[in-house]
C-alpha positions, 0 to 999 in steps of 0.5 A, a space after each residue: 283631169 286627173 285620178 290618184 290613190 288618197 296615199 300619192 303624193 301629187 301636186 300641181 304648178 301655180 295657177 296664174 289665170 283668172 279661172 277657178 281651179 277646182 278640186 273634186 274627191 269622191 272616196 267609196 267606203 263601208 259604213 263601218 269605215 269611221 273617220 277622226 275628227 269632223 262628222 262627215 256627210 255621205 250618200 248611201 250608195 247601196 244597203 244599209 248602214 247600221 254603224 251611223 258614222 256619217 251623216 246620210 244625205 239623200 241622193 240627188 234628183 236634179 240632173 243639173 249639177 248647178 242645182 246639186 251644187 246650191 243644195 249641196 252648199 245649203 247643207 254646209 
């Protein structure tokens, strides 16, 4: 595991097994916070959002992540 700050620059060398290599990205921001491009989905951490530049999806229940993953791939 790694943790970069979104402006460095990293990498890492081929992936030669036959195991997935997965990335995963959590960014925090404010509602006000408003993307170019593509809508993006979010979770509502704390308050409230009036500025609606995300798409707000609710939190999830299970505690299993492979049921959030199937839910979470339904929405796309």
């Amino acid at each position: 595991m790694s943790l970069h700050n979104m402006r460095t620059i990293h990498g890492s060398k081929p992936n030669y097994s036959d195991e997935k290599r997965v990335g995963f990205a959590i960014r925090y921001s404010t509602p006000v916070v408003k993307q170019f491009g593509k809508y993006s989905k979010a979770i509502l951490v704390q308050g409230n959002d009036s500025y609606n530049n995300f798409e707000l999806v609710e939190l999830p229940l299970e505690r299993r992540m492979e049921n959030n993953i199937v839910e979470y791939t339904k929405l796309h």
